[in-house]
C-alpha positions in Angstrom: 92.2 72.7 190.2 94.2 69.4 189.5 91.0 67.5 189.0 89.6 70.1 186.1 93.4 70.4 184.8 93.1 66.4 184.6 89.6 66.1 183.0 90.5 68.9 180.5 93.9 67.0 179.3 91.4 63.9 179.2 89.4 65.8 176.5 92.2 67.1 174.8 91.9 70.7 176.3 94.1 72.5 178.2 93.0 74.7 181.1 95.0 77.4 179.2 92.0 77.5 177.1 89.7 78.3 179.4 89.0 81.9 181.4 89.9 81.3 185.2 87.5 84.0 187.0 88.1 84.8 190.9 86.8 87.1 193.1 86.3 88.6 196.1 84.7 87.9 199.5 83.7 91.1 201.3 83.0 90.8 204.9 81.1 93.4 207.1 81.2 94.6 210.9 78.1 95.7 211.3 74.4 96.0 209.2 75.7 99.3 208.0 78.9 99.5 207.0 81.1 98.6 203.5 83.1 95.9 203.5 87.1 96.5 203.7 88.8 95.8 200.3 92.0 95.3 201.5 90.9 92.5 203.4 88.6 91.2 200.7 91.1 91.4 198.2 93.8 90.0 199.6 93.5 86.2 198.4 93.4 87.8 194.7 97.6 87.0 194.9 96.6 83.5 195.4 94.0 83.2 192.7 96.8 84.7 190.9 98.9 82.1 191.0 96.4 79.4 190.6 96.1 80.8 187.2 93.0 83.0 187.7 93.6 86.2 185.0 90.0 88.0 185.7 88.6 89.2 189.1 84.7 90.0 190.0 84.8 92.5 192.4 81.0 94.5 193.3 81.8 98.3 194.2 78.6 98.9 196.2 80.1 96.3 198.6 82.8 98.3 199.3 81.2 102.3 198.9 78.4 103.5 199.3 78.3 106.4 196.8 78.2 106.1 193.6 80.7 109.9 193.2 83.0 107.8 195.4 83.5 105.0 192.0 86.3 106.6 190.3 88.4 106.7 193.2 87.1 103.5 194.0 88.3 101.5 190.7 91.7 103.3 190.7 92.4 101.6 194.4 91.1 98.7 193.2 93.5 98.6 190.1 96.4 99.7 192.8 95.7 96.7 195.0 95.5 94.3 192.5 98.4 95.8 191.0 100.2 95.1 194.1 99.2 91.7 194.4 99.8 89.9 191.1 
């Protein structure tokens, strides 16, 4: 980050000018199975800080029904809620 901060103020920008987009790493237990978004969300608080404001996140790593999205996004906006 201190290297594109640096190169920025070079060019007379400021990383303030720029979006910072983070994300999420799912990881799976088997062939089958979602990923666990507590887990893959967790490093979102340190993204956070880093000065990352907007988060990619793919629901059908995490459900697989699409009826399940709405409760899905409100945990997601809970967690990240939590974290930042």
């Amino acid at each position: 980050m201190e290297t594109l901060r640096s190169a920025l103020a070079q060019g007379g920008r400021s990383i303030d000018e720029i979006e910072m987009i983070g994300g999420t790493r799912a990881t799976f237990s088997s062939d089958d199975s979602c990923a666990d978004l507590g887990a893959a969300m967790a490093p979102i608080a340190e993204q956070w800080q880093q000065g990352y404001t907007t988060f990619a996140i793919k629901p059908s790593q995490y459900i697989d029904d699409p009826a399940d999205l709405d409760t899905f996004l409100r945990d997601v906006v809970r967690r990240a809620d939590g974290l930042v």
